[in-house]
C-alpha positions in Angstrom: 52.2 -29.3 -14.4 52.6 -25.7 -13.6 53.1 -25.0 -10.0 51.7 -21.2 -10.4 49.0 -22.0 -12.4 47.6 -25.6 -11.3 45.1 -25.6 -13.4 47.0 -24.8 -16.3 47.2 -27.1 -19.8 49.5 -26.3 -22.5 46.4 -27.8 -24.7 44.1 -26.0 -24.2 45.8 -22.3 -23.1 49.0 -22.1 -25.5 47.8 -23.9 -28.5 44.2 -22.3 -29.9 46.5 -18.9 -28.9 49.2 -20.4 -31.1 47.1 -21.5 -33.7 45.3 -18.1 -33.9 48.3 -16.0 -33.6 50.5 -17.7 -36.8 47.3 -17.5 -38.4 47.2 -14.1 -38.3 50.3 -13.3 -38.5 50.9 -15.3 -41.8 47.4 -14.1 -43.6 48.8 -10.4 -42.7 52.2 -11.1 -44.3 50.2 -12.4 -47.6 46.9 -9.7 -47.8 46.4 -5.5 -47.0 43.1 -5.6 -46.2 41.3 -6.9 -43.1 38.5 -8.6 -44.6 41.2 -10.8 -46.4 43.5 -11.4 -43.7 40.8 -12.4 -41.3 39.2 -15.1 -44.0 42.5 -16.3 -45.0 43.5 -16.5 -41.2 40.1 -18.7 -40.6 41.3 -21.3 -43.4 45.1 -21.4 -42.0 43.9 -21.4 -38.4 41.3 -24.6 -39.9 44.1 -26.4 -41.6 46.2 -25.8 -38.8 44.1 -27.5 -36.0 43.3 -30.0 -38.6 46.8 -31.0 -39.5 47.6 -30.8 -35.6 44.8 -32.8 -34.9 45.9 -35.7 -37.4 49.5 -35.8 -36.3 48.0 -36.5 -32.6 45.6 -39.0 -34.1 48.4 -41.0 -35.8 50.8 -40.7 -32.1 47.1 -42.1 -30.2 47.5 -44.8 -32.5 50.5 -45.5 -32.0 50.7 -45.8 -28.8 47.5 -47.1 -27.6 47.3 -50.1 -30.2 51.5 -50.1 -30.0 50.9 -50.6 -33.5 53.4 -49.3 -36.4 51.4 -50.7 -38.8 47.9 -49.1 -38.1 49.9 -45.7 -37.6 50.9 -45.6 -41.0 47.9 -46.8 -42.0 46.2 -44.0 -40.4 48.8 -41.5 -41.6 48.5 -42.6 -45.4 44.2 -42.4 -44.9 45.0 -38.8 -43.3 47.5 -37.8 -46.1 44.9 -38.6 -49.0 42.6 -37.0 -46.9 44.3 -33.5 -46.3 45.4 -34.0 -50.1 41.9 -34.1 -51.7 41.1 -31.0 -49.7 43.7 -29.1 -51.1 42.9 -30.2 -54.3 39.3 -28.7 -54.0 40.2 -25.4 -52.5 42.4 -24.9 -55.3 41.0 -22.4 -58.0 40.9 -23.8 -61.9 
């Protein structure tokens, strides 16, 4: 813990910033206008915290059941997952 800020978690400060920030950033790197860059920086920022959210899910697993087994279980379940949703943002 931080012994300026006491209050202060690395979770909940640093990461939505983070998340936001590389969002931008990218969408801007890709797009020219702001109305493109802000939607495109919504769905990063999205699949971001959702791919964030599954690798903590999988470690949760892992160490609360001490499980190897479950964690890959979960991991392969969150891989078809994040797959198929990829698969239907994806123009024909």
């Amino acid at each position: 813990m931080h012994t300026l800020l006491p209050g202060h978690n690395i979770y909940f400060v640093e990461l939505p910033l983070l998340i936001v920030l590389i969002s931008l950033v990218y969408s801007a790197t890709r797009f020219e206008e702001w109305g493109a860059i802000l939607y495109e920086a919504v769905r990063w920022g999205l699949r971001l915290a959702l791919f964030l959210g599954a690798i903590g899910i999988v470690l949760y697993i892992l160490h609360y059941f001490n499980s190897v087994f479950l964690a890959v279980l979960a991991a392969l379940v969150l891989a078809v997952f994040f797959i198929a949703l990829n698969m239907q943002q994806r123009p024909t």
